[in-house]
C-alpha positions, 0 to 999 in steps of 0.5 A: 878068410876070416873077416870082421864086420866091424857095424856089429860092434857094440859102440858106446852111446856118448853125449858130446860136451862142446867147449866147456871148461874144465872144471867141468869137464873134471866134474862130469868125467869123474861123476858120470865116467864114459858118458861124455865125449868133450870136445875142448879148445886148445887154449882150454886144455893148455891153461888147464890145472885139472888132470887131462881126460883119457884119449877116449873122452876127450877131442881138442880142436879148433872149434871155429873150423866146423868142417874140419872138426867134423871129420875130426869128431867122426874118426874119433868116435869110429877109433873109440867105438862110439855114437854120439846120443845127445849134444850139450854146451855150457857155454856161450861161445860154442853154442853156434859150434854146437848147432852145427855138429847137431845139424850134421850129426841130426841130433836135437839141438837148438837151431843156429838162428836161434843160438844168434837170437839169444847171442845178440841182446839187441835182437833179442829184445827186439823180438820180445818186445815185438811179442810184447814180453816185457823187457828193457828198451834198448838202442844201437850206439855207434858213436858217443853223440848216440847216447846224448839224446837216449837219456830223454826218453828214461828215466832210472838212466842207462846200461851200456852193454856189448852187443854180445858178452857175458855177465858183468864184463863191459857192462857200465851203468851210466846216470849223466851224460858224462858217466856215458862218455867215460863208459863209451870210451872205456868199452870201445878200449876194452872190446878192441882188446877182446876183439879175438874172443869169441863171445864177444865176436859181433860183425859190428862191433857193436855197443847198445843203450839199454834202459835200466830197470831197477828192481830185485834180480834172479836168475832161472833154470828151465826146461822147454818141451814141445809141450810146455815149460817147467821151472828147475830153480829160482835163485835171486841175485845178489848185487852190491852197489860197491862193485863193478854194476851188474857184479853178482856177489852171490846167489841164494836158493830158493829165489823166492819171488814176490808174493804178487807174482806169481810162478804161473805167470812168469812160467808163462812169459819165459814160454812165450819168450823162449820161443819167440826166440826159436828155441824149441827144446832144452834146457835154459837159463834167464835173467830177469828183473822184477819191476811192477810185478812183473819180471822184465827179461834181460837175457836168455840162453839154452844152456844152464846157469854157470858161475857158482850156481852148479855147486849151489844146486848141488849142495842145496837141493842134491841137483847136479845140472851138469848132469840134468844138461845131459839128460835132457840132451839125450832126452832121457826122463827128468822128473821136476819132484825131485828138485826141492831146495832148502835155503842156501847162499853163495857167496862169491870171493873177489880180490880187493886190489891188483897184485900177486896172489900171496896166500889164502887162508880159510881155516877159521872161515872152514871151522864156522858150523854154517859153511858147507863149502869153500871152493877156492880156484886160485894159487899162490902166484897168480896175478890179479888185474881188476876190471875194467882190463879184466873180469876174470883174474879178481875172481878167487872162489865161492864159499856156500852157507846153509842160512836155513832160520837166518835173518838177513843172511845176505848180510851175515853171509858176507861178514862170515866171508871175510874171516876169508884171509887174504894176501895180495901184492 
């Protein structure tokens, strides 16, 4: 009788995706079809608008049942014949999922530990500052008495921040004791609703006191090897003072630095940050402040920048990080040349008031010869709440400008924006 010897198989290399959205699981599978395997949250394929991938390319799971998931995966993979050949997330709040499976499926991942380090801002800049990395003070606050005192030993006032989060979300500057009071009281409010949500999941429950620096704001991708770091992209931030603190409004590219700071340092300090936090190996992103000449770190994790910035890089240095995140992952060959960026800026579209969404009109914003993208991902009916109750509903859409020989592009990128017709009721 005739058998099959089912190990000479040919089975496909696949890296694992863990948790990301759909927007980019859409990206990827339709760039880069059969590459990835994308291992989704319930909630994100039910409340998805984008097509559903074919049965080889995507496992939804629980993803806060580890064990359950790996059998799952494993009788995945064996029915589609593949083997996993990399793992990667782009977000936050799968990273200890992703730890886990590259543990049990010995791939090259950052540890668990480490991904807690990052999580945590209070942890992680204990650690920095024991490393002596330049990067805000912070204190645990527990109940609003705690804050009173802090506001003696600053002076630019505080930021009040979950102890884990994401962004802009919870996040509230605080000048006097009074802003504190009402920041405290509205945190407390807000992270007792999230309380089911993931990326704020903290044993505690935690609130920190942050010392605020004021300066210019980037963001940055990198990538760490066993031997070194190599900077991807630079980008600076941009943040207005008529929205909720810490709200980038956009982003531009190249983020070039002050002339007194140079890459090679701060190259140098994101190394030595990186791995004071146990990060090894992987692709990274950071947020920092430049203060005295020197870029204060306020948070880092091992995954590439998000928002609109994967769009940004694509349209403006021809630099797809979705798909740079894969090979790194699958420690295929980068080569850092490659990525050479001309001046562009993101600038992100946010609602004015709560409401329904009526309607959105670009044409005259889409006939400006500057506009190289309008990304909208909002529809007609769809409700808007503004923070703080929430962060993500006011958000409609980015709309990317080539400002190449512009002067004072922040300022004619946000004017061009506005022919951005928009109604809400």
């Amino acid at each position: 009788m005739q058998t099959t010897d089912t190990s000479a198989v040919h089975k496909t290399p696949t890296v694992l995706v863990v948790g990301t959205t759909a927007d980019y699981i859409e990206w990827i599978r339709t760039r880069y079809p059969h590459e990835a395997l994308f291992i989704t949250a319930p909630h994100v394929r039910q409340t998805a608008r984008e097509p559903v991938p074919e049965p080889s390319e995507e496992l939804v799971w629980d993803l806060s049942d580890t064990a359950s998931l790996i059998q799952a995966l494993t009788a995945h993979m064996d029915t589609y014949a593949q083997v996993p050949d990399g793992i990667a997330c782009f977000d936050c709040e799968s990273m200890v999922t992703a730890a886990r499976l590259a543990r049990a499926l010995t791939l090259s991942y950052p540890d668990e530990s480490a991904i807690l380090n990052c999580r945590d801002k209070r942890i992680a800049k204990q650690i920095w500052q024991a490393s002596d990395i330049p990067c805000p003070r912070v204190w645990p606050v527990h109940h609003i008495d705690d804050v009173m005192p802090i506001f003696k030993n600053v002076t630019a006032g505080l930021v009040l921040k979950p102890a884990r989060g994401s962004g802009s979300e919870l996040v509230f500057q605080c000048r006097s004791p009074k802003e504190a009071e009402t920041a405290f009281h509205t945190m407390v409010s807000g992270l007792e609703k999230r309380k089911e949500n993931p990326l704020f999941a903290h044993p505690d429950h935690l609130i920190l006191a942050e010392e605020r620096i004021c300066g210019p704001e980037y963001s940055a991708d990198f990538i760490l090897t066993k031997t070194g770091l190599t900077l991807i992209r630079v980008a600076r931030k941009i943040i207005p003072a008529n929205m909720p603190f810490g709200t980038a409004a956009g982003y531009e590219v190249p983020g070039n630095l002050p002339l007194q700071v140079p890459v090679e340092m701060v190259t140098h300090i994101l190394e030595k940050a990186a791995r004071a936090l146990g990060l090894d190996t992987g692709i990274c992103m950071v947020d920092f402040v430049i203060k005295n000449n020197r870029p204060y770190l306020i948070e880092m994790t091992p995954r590439p920048g998000g928002d609109c910035l994967p769009w940004l890089l694509d349209i403006s240095g021809n630099l797809d990080i979705l798909k740079l995140a894969l090979d790194v992952a699958r420690n295929r060959p980068w080569n850092p040349c490659d990525y050479q960026f001309s001046p562009h800026m993101a600038i992100r579209i946010h609602a004015k008031k709560s409401g329904i969404l009526q309607s959105i009109d670009a044409r005259q914003l889409a006939s400006e010869p500057r506009v190289k993208q309008i990304h909208l991902i909002r529809q007609p009916g769809h409700e808007i709440v503004l923070p703080p109750d929430d962060y993500d509903s006011w958000f409609l859409g980015h709309v990317i400008f080539d400002t190449y020989g512009w002067h004072f592009p922040e300022t004619r990128c946000s004017l061009l924006a506005r022919h951005l017709e928009i109604e809400i009721r």
